[in-house]
LUMMAR-443847 format. One record per residue (C-alpha): x, z, y. Coordinates in steps of 0.25 Angstrom, whole numbers, plus 2048, in hexadecimal, padded with zeros to 3 digits. Each point is the difference from the previous one (the first is absolute). Example, Ala and Ser with C-alpha at 12.3 -4.5 7.8 and 13.67 -1.06 7.14 Angstrom:
REM residues 2
83181F7EE;8067FE80E;
***
This chain:
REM residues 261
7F47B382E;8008087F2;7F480B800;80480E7FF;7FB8087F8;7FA80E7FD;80380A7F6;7F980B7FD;8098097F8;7FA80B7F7;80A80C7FC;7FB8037F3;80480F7FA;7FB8067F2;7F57F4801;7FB80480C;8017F980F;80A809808;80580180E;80A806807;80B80080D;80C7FC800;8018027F1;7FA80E7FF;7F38097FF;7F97F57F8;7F18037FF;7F67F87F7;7F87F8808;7F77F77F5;7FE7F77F4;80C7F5802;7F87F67F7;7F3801808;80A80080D;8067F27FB;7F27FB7FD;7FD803810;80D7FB806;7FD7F27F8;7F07FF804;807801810;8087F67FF;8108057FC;80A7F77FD;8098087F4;7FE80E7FC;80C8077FE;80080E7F4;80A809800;80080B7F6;80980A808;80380B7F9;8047F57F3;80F800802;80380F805;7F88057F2;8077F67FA;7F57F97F7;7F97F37FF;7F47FC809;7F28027FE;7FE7F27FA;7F08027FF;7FD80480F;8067F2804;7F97F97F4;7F5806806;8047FA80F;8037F37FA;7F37FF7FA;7F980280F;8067F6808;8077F1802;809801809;80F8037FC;80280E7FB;811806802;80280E7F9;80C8097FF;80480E7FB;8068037F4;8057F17FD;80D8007FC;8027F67F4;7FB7F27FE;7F78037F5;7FA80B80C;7FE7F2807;7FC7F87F7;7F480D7FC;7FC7FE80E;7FF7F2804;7F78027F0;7FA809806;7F97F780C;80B80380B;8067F2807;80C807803;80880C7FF;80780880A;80C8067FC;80880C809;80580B7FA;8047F97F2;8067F5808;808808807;8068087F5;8037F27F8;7FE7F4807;8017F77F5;7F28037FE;7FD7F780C;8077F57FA;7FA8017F2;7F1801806;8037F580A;8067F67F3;7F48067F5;7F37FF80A;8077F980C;80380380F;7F27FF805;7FB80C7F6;80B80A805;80080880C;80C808807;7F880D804;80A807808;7FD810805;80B80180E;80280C809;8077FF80D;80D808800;80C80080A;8087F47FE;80C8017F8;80B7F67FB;7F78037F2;7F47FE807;8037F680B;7F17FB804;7FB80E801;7F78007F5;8018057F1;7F97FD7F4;7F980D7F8;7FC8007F2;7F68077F8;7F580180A;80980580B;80780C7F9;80E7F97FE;8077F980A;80C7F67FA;8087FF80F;7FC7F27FC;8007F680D;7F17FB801;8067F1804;80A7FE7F6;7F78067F6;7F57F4804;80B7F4801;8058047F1;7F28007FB;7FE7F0805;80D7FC7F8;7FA8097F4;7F57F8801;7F3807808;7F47FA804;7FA80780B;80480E808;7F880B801;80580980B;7FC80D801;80580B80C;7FE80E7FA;801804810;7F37F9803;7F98027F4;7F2804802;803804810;7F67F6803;80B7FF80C;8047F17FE;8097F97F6;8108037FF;8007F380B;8108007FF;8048017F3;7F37F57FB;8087F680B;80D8047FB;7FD7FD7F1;7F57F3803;80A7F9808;80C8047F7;7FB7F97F1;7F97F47FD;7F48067FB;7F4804803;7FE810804;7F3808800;80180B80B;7FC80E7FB;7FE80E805;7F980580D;7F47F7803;7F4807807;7FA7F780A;7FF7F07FF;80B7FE80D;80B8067F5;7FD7F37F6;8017F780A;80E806805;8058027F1;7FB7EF7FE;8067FA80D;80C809806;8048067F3;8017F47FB;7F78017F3;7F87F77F7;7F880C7FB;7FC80D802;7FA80C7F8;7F5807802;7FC80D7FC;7FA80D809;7FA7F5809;7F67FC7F7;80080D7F4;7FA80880C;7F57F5803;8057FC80F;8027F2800;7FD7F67F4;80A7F57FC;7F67F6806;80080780E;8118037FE;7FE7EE7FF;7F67FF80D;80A808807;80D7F87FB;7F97F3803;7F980380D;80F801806;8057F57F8;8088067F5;7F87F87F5;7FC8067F2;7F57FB7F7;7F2801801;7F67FB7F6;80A7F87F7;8067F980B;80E7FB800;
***
């Protein structure tokens, strides 16, 4: 059985680590470099860096912080925000990223999937996919749409076709945030990470809402995912990623501990 894995995320805005719910009243909460630093030393699998506020100012992302990340740590390292080209990309990956996590660009052109997928290959390009739930309509037939630009424009997209046309464009990986449970710290979205991660043949990290180390376990084995994402729980000092693993393991949801497989 694979492992799964722990991702702490770190929301990054003007430099500064940021945190906020359901995409609002972002406060900053520390140094996202010395942040990484401290997830690594505990044992996370990935880190994930999201410049949020990239797209909706419609500028580039701040290439030195994730130099900076880069520099700190030897685990892969995904960023997004404000990547919207391949030469973006390509700045990134340069930069010390492994992967890059394309939502709102992708949305708006998803060739951009394609092109990064056939330049830096599958493996380096992540699907990061911002859903609310809304009534189901023949538009929207699974009950969840895709918001872009840090939740300020919905696209009356459907969450599940948007996710099934990104594995023919060529996506690695699925990022799958719930702007609904996003930093509740009341439990993963448990229905739509089931619907998408038994839907596409590929792996999907659960993000949005973990405060307790029950909600990972629910988000790795009901919901069906191969990942999930981390942030309040461990920015606040609560759990470390090495007790968020005891937990999983202890109940036989198995994640690596000390460079096991």
């Amino acid at each position: 059985m694979l492992s799964k894995r722990i991702i702490p995320c770190l929301d990054v805005r003007a430099g500064r680590l940021t945190k906020g719910v359901r995409f609002a009243d972002n406060r900053d909460i520390g140094d996202p470099v010395e942040s990484a630093a401290r997830y690594y030393d505990e044992g996370a699998d990935e880190i994930v860096f999201y410049d949020i506020t990239a797209s909706a100012e419609e500028r580039g992302i701040f290439l030195d912080v994730v130099e900076k990340v880069a520099s700190r740590i030897a685990i892969p390292f995904s960023v997004g925000g404000g990547i919207s080209s391949v030469k973006d990309m390509r700045d990134v990956l340069n930069a010390g990223a492994e992967k890059v996590s394309l939502n709102s660009p992708a949305v708006l052109n998803p060739a951009l999937i394609s092109a990064g997928a056939e330049d830096f290959g599958s493996q380096a390009v992540v699907l990061g996919m911002d859903v609310r739930r809304v009534p189901v309509s023949e538009a929207i037939p699974s009950g969840y749409e895709i918001v872009i630009q840090g939740g300020r424009r919905p696209m009356g997209l459907d969450a599940l076709a948007w996710a099934r046309r990104a594995v023919e464009l060529g996506a690695g990986e699925i990022c799958l945030n719930s702007i609904d449970a996003d930093g509740t710290r009341e439990g993963y979205e448990l229905t739509l990470t089931r619907l998408i991660a038994t839907n596409v043949r590929l792996p999907v990290i659960a993000s949005g809402g973990a405060g307790k180390p029950e909600h990972l376990y629910a988000a790795l084995t009901e919901g069906r995912a191969g990942a999930a994402l981390v942030a309040s729980i461990v920015h606040y000092g609560e759990y470390s990623i090495r007790e968020l693993k005891e937990y999983l393991n202890a109940r036989g949801c198995k994640a690596r501990l000390d460079g096991s497989a």
